[in-house]
C-alpha positions as CSV (number, residue, x, y, z in Angstrom):
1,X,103.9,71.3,96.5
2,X,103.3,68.3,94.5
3,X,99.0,68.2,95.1
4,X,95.7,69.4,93.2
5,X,94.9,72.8,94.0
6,X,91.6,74.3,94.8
7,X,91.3,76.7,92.4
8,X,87.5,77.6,91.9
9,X,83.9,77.4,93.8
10,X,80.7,78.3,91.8
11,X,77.1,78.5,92.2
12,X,74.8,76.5,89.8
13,X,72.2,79.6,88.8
14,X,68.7,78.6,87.3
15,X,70.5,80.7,84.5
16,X,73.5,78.5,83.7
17,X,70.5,75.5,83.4
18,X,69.3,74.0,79.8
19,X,66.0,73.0,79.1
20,X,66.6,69.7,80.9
21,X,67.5,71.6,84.6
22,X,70.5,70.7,84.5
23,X,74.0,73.0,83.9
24,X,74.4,73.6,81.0
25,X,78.3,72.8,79.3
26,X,79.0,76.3,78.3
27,X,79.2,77.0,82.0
28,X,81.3,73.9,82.7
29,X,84.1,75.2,80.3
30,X,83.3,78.8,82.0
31,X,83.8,77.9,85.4
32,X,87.2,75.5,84.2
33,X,88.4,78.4,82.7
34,X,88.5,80.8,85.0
35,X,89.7,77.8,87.2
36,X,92.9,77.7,85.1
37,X,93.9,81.3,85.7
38,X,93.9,80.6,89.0
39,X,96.0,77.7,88.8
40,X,98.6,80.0,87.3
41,X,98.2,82.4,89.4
42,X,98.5,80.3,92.7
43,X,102.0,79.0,91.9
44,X,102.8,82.9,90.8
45,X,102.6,82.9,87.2
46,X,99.7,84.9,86.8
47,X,98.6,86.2,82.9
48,X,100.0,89.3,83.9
49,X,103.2,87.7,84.8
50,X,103.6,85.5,81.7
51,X,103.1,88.6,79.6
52,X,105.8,91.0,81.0
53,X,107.8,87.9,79.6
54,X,106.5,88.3,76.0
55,X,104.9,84.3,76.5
56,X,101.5,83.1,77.7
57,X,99.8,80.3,77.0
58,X,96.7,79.1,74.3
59,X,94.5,76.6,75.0
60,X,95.2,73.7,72.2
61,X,92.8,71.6,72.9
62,X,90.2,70.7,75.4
63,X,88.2,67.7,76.7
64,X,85.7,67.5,79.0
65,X,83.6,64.5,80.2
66,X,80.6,65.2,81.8
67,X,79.9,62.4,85.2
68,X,77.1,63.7,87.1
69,X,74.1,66.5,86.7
70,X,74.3,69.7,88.1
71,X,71.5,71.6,89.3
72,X,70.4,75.1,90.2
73,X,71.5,75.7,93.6
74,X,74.3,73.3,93.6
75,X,77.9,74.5,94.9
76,X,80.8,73.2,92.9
77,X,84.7,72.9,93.2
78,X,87.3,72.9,91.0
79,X,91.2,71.9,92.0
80,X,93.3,71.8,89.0
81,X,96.8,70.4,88.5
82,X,99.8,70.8,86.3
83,X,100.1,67.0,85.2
84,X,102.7,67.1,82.5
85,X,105.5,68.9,80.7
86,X,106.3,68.9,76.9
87,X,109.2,70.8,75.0
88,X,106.5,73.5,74.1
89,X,103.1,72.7,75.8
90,X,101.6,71.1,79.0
91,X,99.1,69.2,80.3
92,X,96.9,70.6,82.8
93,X,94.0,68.3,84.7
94,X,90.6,69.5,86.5
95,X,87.9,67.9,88.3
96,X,84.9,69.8,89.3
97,X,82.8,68.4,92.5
98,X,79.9,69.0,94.5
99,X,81.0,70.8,97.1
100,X,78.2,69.3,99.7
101,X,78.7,65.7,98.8
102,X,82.2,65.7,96.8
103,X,80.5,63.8,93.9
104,X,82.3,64.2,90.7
105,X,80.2,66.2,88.3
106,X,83.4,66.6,85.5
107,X,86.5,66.1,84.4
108,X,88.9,67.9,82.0
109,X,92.2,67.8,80.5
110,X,93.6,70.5,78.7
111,X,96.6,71.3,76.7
112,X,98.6,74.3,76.7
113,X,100.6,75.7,74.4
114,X,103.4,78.3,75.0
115,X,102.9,81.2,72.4
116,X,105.2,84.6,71.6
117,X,102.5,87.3,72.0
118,X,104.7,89.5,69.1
119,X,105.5,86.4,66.6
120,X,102.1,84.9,67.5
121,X,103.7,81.6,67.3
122,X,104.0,78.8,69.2
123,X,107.3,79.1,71.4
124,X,109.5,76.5,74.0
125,X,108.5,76.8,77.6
126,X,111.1,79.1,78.9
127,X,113.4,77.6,81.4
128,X,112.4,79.5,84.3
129,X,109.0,78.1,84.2
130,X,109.7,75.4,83.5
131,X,111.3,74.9,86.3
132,X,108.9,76.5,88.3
133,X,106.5,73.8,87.1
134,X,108.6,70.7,87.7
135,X,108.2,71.8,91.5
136,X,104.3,71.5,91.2
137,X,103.8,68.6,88.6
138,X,101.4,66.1,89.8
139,X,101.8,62.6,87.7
140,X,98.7,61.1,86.5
């Protein structure tokens, strides 16, 4: 499976737009977020999933860089990717594009970090998914 996956289209709203007319970045890190549930979802490790386990993931830390404006009215894409594997957290990768005319709008790279949802503390990946995500790393 080894390839960026779709994981999210939007609408730019006259809402989600500053007082320059442009998108605003709390919607950026809104529409990447939900972007990322998808991404575990798609390879069927869903939050729902990860918690019958007693383990989901935290976000650690998060960069964005912002490429082009986005407007009110413009559609956008997101495909994600797993992109690397540490003893307790991951890297995932995103890139948002217009959808009409596949320029890139943003990037982001995010780290994940497994966490026991009773200890509240960071954890190891368990071995199961890890090896579920070895199958659908993509290298950078």
């Amino acid at each position: 499976m080894n390839k960026w996956m779709e994981t999210n289209r939007a609408v730019v709203h006259p809402w989600n737009c500053d007082v320059l007319g442009h998108m605003n970045v709390r919607w950026y890190a809104h529409i990447f977020d939900d972007a990322e549930f998808h991404l575990w979802s798609s390879i069927g490790l869903s939050h729902a999933t990860l918690k019958k386990e007693g383990v989901v993931t935290v976000i650690a830390n998060t960069n964005t860089d912002f490429l082009h404006e986005a407007s009110a009215g413009e559609l956008l894409t997101v495909k994600s990717a797993f992109t690397k594997l540490g003893n307790k957290s991951l890297f995932i990768s995103q890139q948002m594009t217009n959808s009409e005319n596949n320029n890139l709008v943003a990037k982001q790279e995010v780290v994940c970090v497994f966490f026991n949802i009773n200890s509240r503390k960071a954890v190891p990946m368990p071995d199961d998914i890890r090896t579920k995500l070895e199958t659908v790393l993509v290298e950078q």
